[in-house]
C-alpha positions in Angstrom: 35.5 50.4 146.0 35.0 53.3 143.6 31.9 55.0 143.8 31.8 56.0 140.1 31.8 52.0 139.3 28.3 51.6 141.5 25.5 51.9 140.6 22.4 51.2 142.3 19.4 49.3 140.8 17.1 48.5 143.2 14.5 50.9 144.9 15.1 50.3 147.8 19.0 50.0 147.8 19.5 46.5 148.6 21.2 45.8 145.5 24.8 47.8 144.0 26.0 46.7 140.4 29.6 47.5 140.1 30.9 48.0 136.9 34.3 48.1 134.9 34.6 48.7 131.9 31.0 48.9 131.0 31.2 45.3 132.0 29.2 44.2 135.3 31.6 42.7 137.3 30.0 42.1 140.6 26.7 42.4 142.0 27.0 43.5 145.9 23.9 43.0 148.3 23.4 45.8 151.1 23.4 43.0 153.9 27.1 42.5 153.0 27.1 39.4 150.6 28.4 39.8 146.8 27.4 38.3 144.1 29.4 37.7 140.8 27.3 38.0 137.3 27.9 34.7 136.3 25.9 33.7 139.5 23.6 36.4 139.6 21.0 34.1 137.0 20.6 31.2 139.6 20.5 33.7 142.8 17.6 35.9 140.9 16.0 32.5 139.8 16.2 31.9 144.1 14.8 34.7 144.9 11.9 34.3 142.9 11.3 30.8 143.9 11.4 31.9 147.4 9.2 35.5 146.6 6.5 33.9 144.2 
């Protein structure tokens, strides 16, 4: 992984947006799961079903 593709969104780290091209390409969670973009919609739309 090359670090100057990551960046980090989330306060408190949990969350890692890699990026090529100035494209988001995939969407890596600290406890080890990824994430593509395309599913990134329907895993925030989970976690705000589960959160609220």
């Amino acid at each position: 992984m090359d670090p100057t593709k990551c960046e980090e969104i989330s306060s408190d780290g949990l969350l890692i947006i890699i990026k090529e091209n100035e494209n988001i390409k995939k969407i890596i969670l600290r406890e080890g799961k990824s994430i593509s973009f395309t599913k990134f919609d329907q895993y925030f739309k989970e976690i705000q079903n589960k959160v609220f």
